[in-house]
Backbone of each chain as nested JSON, in Angstrom:
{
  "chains": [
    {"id": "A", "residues": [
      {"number": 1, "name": "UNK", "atoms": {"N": [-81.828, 197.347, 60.897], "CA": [-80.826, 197.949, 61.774], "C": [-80.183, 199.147, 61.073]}},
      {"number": 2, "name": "UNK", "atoms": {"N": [-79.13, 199.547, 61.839], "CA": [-78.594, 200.974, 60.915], "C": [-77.631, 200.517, 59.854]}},
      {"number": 3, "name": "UNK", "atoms": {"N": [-77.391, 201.558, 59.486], "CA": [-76.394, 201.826, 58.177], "C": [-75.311, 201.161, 58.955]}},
      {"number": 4, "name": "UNK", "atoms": {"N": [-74.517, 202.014, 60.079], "CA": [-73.531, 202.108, 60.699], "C": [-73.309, 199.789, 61.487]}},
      {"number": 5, "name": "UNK", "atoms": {"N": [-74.316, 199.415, 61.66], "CA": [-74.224, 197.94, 62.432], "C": [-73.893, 197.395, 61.081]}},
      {"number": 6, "name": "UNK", "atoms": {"N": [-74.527, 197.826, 59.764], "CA": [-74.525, 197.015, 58.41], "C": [-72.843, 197.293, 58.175]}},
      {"number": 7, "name": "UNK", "atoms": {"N": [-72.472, 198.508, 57.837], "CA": [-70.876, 199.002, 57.689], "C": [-69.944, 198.077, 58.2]}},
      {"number": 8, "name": "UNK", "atoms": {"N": [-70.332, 198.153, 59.786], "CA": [-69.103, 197.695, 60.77], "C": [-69.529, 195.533, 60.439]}},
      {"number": 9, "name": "UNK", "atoms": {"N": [-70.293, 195.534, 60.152], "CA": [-70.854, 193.947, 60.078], "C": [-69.985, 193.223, 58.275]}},
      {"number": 10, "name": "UNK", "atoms": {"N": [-69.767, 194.213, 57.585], "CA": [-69.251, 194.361, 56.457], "C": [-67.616, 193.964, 56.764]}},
      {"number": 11, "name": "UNK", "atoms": {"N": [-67.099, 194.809, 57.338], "CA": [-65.529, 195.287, 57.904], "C": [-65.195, 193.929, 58.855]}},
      {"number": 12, "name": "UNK", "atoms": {"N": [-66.154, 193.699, 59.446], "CA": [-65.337, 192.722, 60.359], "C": [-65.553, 190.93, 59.702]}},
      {"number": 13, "name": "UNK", "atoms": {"N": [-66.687, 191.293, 58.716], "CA": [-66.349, 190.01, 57.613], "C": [-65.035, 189.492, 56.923]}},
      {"number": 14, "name": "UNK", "atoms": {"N": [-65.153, 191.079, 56.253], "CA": [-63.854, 190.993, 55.611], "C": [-62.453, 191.451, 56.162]}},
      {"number": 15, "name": "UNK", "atoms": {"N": [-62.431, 191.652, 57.232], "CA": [-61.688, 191.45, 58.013], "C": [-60.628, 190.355, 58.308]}},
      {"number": 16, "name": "UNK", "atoms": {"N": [-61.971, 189.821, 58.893], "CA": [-62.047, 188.059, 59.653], "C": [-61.559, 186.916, 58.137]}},
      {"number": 17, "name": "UNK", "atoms": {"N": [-61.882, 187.501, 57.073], "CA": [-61.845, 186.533, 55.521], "C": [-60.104, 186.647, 55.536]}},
      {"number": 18, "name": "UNK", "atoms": {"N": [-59.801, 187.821, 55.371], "CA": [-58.488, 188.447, 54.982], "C": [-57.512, 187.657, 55.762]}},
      {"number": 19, "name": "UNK", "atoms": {"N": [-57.725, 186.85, 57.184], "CA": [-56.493, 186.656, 57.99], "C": [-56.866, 184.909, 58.071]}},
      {"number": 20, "name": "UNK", "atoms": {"N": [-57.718, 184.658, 57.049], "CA": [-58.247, 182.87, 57.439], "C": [-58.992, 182.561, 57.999]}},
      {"number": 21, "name": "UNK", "atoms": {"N": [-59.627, 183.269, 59.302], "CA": [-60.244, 183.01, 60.568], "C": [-61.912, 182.884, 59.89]}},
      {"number": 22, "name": "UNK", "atoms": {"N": [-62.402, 181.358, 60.562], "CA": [-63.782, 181.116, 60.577], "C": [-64.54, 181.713, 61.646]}},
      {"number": 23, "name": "UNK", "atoms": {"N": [-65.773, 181.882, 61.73], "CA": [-66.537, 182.56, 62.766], "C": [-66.256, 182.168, 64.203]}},
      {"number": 24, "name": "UNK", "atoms": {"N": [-66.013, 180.704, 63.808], "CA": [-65.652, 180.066, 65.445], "C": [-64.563, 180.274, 65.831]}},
      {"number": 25, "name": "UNK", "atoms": {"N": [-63.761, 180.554, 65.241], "CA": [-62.083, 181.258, 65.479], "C": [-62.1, 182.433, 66.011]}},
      {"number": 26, "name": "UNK", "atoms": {"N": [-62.802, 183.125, 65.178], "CA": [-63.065, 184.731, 65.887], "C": [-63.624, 184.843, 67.168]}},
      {"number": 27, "name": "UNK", "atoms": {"N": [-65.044, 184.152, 66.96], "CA": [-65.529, 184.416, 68.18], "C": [-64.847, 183.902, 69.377]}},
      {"number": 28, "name": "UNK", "atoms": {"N": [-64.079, 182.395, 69.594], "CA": [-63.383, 182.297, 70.577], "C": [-62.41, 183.101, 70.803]}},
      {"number": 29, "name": "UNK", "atoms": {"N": [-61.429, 183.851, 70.075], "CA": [-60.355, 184.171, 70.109], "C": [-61.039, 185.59, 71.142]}},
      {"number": 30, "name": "UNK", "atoms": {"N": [-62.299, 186.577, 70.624], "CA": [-62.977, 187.318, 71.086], "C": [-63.359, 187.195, 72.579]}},
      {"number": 31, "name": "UNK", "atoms": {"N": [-63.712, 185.91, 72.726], "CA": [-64.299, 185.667, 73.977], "C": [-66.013, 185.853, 73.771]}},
      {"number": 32, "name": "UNK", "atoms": {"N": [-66.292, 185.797, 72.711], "CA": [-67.791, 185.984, 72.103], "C": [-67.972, 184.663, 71.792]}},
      {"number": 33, "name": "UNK", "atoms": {"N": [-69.668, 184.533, 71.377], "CA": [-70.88, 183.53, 71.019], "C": [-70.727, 183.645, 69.859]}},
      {"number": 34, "name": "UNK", "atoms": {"N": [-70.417, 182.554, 68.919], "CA": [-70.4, 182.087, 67.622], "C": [-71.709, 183.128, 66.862]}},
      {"number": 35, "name": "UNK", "atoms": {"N": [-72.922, 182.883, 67.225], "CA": [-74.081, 183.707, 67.142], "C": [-74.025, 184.859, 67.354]}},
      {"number": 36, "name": "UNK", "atoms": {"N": [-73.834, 185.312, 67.936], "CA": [-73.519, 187.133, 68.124], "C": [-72.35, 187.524, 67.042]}},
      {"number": 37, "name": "UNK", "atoms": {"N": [-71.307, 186.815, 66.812], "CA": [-70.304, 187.034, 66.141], "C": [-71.239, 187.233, 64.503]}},
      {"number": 38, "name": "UNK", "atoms": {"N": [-72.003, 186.31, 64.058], "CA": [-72.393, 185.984, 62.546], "C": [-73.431, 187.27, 62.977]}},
      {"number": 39, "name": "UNK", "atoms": {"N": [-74.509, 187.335, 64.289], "CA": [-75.171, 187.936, 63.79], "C": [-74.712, 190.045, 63.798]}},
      {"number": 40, "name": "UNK", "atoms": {"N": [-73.701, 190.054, 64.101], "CA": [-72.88, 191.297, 63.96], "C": [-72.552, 191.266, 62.598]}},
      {"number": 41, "name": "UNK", "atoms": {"N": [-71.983, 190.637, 61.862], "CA": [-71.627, 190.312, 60.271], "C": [-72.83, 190.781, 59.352]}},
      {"number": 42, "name": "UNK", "atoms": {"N": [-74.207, 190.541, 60.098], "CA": [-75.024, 190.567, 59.407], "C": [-75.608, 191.557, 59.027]}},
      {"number": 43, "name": "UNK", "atoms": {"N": [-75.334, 192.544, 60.381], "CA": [-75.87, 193.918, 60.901], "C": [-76.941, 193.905, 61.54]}},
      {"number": 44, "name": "UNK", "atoms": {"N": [-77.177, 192.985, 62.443], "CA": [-78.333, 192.219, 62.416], "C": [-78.569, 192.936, 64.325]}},
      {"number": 45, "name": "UNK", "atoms": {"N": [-77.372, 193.336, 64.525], "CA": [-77.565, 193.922, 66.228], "C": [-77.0, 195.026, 66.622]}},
      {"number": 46, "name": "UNK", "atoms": {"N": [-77.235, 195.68, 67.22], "CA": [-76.615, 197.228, 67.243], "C": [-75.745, 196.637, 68.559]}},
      {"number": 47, "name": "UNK", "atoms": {"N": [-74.445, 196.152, 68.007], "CA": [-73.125, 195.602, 68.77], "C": [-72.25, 196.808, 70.288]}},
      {"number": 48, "name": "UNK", "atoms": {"N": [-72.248, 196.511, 71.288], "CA": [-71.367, 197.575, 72.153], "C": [-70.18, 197.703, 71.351]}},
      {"number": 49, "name": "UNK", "atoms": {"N": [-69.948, 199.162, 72.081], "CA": [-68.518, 199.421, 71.5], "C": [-67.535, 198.737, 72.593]}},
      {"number": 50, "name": "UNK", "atoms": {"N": [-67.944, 197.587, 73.581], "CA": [-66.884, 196.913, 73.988], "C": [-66.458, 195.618, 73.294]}},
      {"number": 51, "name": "UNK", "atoms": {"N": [-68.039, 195.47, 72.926], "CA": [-68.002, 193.948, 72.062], "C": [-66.851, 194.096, 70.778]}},
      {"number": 52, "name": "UNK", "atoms": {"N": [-66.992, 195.099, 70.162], "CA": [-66.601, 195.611, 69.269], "C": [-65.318, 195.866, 69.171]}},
      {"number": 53, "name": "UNK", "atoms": {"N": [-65.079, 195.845, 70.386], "CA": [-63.535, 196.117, 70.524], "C": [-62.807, 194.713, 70.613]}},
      {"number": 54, "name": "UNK", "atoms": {"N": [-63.737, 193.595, 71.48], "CA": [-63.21, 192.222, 71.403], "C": [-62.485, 192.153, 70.184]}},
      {"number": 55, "name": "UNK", "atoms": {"N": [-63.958, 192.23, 69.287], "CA": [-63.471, 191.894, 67.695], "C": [-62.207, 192.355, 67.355]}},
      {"number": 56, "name": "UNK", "atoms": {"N": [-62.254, 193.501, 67.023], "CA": [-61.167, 194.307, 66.543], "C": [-59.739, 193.861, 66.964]}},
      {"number": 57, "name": "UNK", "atoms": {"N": [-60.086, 193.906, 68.353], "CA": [-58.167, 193.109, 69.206], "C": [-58.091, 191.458, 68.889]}},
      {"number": 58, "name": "UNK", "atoms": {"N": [-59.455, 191.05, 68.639], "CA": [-58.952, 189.559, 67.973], "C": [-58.338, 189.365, 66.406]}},
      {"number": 59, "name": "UNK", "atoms": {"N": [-59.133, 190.72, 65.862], "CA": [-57.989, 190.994, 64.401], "C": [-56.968, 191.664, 63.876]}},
      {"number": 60, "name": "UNK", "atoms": {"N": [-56.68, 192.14, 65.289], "CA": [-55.429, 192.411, 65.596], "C": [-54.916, 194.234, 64.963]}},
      {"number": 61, "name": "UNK", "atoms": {"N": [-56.573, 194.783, 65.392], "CA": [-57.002, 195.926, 64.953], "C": [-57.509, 196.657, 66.533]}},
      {"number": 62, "name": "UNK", "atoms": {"N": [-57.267, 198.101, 66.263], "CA": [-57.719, 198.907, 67.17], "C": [-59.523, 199.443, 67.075]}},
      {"number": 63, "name": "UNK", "atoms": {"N": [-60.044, 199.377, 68.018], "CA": [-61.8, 199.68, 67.589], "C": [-61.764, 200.712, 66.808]}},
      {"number": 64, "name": "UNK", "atoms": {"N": [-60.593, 202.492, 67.135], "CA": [-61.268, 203.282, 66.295], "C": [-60.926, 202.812, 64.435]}},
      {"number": 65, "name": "UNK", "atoms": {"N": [-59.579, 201.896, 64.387], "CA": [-59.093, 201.562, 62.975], "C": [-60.616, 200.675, 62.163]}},
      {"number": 66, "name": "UNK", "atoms": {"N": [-60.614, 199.814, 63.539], "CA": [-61.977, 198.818, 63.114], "C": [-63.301, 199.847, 62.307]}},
      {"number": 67, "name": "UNK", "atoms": {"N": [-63.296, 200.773, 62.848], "CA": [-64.466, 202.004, 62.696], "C": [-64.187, 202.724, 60.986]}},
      {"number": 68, "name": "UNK", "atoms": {"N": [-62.506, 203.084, 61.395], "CA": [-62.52, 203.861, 60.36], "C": [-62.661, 203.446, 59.048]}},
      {"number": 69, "name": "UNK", "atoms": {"N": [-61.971, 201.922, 59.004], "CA": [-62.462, 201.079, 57.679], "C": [-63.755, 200.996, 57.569]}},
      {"number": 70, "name": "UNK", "atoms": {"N": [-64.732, 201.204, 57.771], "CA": [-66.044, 200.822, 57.781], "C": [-66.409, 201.956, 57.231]}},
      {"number": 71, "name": "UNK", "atoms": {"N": [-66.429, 203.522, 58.051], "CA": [-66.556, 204.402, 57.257], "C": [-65.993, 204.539, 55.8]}},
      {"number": 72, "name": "UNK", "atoms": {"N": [-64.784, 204.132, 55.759], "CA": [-64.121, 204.151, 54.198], "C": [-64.946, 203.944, 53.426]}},
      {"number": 73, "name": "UNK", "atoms": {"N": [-65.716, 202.652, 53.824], "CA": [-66.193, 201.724, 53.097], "C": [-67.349, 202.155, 52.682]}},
      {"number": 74, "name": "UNK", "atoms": {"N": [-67.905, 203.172, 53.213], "CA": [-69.635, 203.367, 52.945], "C": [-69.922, 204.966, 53.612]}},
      {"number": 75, "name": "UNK", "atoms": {"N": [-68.444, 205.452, 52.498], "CA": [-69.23, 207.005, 52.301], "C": [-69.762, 207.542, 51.257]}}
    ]},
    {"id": "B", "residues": [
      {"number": 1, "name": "UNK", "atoms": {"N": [-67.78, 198.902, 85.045], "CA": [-67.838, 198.79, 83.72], "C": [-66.107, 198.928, 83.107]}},
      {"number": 2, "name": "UNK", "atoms": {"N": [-66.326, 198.59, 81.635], "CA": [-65.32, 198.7, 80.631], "C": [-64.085, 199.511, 80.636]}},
      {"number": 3, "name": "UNK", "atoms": {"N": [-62.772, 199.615, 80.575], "CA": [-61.823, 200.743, 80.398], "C": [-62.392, 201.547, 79.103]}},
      {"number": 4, "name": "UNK", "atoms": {"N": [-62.682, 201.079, 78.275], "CA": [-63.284, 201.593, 77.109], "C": [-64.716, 202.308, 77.899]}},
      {"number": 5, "name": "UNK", "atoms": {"N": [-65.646, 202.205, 78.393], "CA": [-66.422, 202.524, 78.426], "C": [-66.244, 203.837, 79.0]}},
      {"number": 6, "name": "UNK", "atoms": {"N": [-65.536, 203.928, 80.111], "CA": [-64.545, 204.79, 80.868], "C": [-64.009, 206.101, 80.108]}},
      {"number": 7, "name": "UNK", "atoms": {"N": [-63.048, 205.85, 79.241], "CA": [-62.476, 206.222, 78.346], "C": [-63.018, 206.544, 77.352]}},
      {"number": 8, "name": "UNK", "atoms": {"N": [-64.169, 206.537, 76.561], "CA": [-64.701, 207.108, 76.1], "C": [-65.673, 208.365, 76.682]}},
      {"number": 9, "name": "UNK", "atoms": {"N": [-66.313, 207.997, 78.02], "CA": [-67.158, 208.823, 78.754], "C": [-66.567, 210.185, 78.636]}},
      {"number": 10, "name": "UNK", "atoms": {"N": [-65.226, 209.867, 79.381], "CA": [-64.473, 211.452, 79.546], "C": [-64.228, 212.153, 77.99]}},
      {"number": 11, "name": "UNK", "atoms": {"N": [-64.087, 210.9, 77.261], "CA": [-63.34, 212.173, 75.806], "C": [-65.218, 212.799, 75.931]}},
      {"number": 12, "name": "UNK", "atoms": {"N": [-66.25, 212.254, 75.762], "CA": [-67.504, 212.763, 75.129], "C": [-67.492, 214.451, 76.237]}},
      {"number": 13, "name": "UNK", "atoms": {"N": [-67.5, 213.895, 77.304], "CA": [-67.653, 215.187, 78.331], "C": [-66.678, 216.181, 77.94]}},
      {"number": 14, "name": "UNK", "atoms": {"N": [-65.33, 215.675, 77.728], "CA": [-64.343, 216.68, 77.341], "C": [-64.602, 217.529, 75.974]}},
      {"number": 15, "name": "UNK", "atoms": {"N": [-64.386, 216.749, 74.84], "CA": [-65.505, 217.377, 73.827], "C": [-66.715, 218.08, 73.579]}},
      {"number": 16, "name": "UNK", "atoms": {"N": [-67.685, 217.862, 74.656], "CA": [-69.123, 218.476, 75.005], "C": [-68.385, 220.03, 75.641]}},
      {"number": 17, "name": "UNK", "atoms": {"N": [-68.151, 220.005, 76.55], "CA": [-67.501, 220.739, 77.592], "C": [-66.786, 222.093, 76.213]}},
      {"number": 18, "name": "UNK", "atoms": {"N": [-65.699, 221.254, 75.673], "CA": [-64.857, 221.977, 74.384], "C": [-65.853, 223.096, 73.642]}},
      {"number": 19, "name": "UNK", "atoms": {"N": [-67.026, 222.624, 73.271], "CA": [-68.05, 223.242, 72.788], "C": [-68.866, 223.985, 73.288]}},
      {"number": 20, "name": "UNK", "atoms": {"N": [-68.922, 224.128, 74.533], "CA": [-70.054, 224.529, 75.756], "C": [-71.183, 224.49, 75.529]}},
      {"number": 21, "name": "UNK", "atoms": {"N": [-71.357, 222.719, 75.841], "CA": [-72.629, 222.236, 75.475], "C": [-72.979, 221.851, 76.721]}},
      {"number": 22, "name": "UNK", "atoms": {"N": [-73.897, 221.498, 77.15], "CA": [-74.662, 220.981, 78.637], "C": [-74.589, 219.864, 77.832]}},
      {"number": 23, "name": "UNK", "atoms": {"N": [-74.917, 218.99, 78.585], "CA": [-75.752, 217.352, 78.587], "C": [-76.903, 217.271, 77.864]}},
      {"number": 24, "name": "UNK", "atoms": {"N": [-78.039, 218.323, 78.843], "CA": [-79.364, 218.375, 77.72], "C": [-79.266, 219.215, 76.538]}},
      {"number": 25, "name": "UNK", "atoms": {"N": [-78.279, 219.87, 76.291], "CA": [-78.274, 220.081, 74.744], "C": [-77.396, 219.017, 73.921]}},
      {"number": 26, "name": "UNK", "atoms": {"N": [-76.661, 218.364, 74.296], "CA": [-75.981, 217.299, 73.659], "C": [-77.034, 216.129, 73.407]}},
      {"number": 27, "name": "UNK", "atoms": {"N": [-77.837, 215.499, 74.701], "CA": [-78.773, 214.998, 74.567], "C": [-79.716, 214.939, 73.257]}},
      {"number": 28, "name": "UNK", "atoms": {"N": [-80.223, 216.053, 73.173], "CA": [-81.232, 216.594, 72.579], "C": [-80.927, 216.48, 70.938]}},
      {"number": 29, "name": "UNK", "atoms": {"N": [-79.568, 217.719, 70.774], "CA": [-78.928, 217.153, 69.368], "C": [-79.017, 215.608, 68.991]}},
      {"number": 30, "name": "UNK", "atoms": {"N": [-78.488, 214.614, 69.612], "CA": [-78.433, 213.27, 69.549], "C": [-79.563, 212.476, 69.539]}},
      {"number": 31, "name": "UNK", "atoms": {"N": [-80.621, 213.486, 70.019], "CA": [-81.637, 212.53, 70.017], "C": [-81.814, 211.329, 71.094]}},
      {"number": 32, "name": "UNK", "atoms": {"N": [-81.183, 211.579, 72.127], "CA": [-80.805, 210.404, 73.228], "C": [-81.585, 211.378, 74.752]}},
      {"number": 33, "name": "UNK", "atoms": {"N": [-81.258, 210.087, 75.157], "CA": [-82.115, 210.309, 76.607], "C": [-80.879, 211.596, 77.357]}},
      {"number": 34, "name": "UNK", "atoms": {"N": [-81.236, 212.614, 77.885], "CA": [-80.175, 213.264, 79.206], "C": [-79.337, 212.099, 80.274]}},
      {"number": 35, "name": "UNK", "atoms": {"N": [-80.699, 211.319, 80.83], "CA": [-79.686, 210.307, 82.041], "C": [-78.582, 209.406, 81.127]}},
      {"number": 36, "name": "UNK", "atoms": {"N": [-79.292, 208.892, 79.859], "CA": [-78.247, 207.818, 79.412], "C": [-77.29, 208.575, 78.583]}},
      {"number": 37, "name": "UNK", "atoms": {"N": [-77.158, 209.57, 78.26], "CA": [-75.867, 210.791, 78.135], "C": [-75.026, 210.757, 79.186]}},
      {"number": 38, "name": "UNK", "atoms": {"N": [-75.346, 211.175, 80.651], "CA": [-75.094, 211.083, 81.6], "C": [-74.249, 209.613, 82.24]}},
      {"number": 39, "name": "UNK", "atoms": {"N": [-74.907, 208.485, 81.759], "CA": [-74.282, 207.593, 82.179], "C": [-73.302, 207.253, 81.548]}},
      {"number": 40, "name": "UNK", "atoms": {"N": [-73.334, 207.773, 80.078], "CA": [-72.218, 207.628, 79.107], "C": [-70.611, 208.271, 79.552]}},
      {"number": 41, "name": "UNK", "atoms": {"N": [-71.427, 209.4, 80.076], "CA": [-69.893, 209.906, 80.483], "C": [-69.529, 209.749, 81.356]}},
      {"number": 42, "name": "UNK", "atoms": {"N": [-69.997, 209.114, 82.501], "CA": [-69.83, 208.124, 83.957], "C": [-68.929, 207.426, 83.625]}},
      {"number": 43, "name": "UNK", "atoms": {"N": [-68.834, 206.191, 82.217], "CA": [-68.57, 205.254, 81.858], "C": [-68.923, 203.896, 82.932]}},
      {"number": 44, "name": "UNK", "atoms": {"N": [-70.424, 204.469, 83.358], "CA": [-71.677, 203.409, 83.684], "C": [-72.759, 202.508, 82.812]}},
      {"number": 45, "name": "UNK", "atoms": {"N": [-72.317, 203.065, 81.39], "CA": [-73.304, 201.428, 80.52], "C": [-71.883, 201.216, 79.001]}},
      {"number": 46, "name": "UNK", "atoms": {"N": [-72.448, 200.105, 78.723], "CA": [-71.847, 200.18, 77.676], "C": [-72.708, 200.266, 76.305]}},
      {"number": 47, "name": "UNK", "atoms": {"N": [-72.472, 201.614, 76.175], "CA": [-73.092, 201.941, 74.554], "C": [-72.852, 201.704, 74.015]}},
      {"number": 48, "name": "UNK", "atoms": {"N": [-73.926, 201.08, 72.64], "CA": [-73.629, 200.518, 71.532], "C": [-72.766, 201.86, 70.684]}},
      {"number": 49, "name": "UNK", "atoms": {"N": [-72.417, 201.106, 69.703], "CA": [-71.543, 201.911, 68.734], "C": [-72.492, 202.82, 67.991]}},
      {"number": 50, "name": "UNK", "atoms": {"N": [-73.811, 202.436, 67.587], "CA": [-75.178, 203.48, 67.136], "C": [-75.09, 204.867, 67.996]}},
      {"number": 51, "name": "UNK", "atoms": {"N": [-75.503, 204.506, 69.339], "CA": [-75.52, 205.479, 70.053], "C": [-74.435, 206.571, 70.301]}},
      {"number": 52, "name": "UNK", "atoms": {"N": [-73.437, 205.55, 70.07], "CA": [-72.042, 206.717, 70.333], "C": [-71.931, 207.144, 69.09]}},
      {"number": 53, "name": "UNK", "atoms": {"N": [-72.113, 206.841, 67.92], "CA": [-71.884, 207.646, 66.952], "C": [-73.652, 209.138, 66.565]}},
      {"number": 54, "name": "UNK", "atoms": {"N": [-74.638, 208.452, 67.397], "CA": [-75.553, 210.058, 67.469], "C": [-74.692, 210.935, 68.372]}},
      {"number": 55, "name": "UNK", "atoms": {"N": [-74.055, 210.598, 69.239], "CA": [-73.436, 211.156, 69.917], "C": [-72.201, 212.136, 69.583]}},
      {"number": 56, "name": "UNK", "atoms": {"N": [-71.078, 211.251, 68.55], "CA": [-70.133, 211.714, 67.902], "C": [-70.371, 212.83, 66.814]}},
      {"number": 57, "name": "UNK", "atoms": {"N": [-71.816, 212.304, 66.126], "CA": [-72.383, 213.459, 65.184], "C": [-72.801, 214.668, 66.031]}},
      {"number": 58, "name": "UNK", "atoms": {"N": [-73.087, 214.621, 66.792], "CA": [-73.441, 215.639, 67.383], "C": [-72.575, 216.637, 67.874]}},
      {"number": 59, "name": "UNK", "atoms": {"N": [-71.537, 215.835, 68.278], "CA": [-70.211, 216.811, 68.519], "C": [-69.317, 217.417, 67.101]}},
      {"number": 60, "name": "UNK", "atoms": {"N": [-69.703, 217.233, 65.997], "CA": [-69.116, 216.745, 64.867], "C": [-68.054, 216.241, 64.517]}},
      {"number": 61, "name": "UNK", "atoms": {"N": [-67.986, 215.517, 64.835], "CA": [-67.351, 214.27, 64.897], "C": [-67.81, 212.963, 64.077]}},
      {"number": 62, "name": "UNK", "atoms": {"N": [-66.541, 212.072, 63.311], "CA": [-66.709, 210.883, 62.884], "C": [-66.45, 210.156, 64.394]}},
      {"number": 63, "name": "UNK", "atoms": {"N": [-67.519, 208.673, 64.177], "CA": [-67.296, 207.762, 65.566], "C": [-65.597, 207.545, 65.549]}},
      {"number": 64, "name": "UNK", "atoms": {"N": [-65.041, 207.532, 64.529], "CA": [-63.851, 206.499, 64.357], "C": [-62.77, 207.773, 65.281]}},
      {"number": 65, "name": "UNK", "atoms": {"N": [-63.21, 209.093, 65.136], "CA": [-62.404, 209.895, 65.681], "C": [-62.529, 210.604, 67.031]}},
      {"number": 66, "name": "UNK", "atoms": {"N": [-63.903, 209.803, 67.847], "CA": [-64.694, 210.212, 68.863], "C": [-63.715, 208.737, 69.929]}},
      {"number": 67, "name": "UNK", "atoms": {"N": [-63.703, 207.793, 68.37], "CA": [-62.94, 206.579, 69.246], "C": [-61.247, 206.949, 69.469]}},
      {"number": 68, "name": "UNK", "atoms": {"N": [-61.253, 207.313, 68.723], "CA": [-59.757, 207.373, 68.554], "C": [-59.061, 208.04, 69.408]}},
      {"number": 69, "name": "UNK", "atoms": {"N": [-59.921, 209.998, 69.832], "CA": [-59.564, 210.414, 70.729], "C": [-59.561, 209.7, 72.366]}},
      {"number": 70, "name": "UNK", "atoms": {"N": [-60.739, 208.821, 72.637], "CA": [-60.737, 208.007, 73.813], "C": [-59.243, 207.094, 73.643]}},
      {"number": 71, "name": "UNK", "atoms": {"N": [-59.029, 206.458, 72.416], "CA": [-57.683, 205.628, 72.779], "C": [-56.151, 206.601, 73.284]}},
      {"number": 72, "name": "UNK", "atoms": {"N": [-56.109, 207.872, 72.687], "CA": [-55.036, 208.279, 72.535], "C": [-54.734, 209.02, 73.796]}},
      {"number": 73, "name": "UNK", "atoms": {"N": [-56.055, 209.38, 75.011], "CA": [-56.168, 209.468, 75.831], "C": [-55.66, 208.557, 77.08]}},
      {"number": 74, "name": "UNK", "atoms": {"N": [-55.572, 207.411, 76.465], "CA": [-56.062, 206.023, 77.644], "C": [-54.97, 205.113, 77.176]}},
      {"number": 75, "name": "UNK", "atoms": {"N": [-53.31, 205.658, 76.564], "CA": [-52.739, 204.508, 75.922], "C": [-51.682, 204.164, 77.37]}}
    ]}
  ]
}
């Protein structure tokens, strides 16, 4: 997959680590599949930017903030 | 479709437009189809975050600031 699914799959790990939340936490809180959730972590799917946004408002993050940490992370 | 999806469509057109780019030259830069450009700025599919960021490069643009302008638009 890309750089960019690996980045954002990175960010929303450690994200998700930083506030306690297990995959099944996230993903319900998301309104997402336990599976889609891990396999986004993984970089494993080129994720919508709506899905993406689930995430982000379940960590209590905005999609472009969700984004911009990711870039931070892997320039 | 999505408020996000929505909301992003117009910033891409508005930005394209900013530049006086057509579609099929935005397209083309990006490496993406003309119709699914097109539907992007409809805010008729929901594009993955890959795609919107060939997209964002193309405008030069970081995704995080291609996103950002869609939020600050749409608050």
């Amino acid at each position: 997959m890309s750089k960019l699914a690996v980045a954002l799959g990175e960010t929303v790990r450690r994200e998700r680590k930083k506030r306690g939340l297990s995959q099944e936490a996230l993903a319900a809180i998301a309104s997402l599949n336990r599976t889609y959730v891990s396999e986004i972590e993984r970089g494993l799917t080129e994720a919508s930017a709506r899905n993406l946004q689930r995430i982000a408002q379940a960590l209590n993050l905005r999609l472009s903030e969700l984004v911009r940490l990711s870039e931070s992370h892997n320039d």
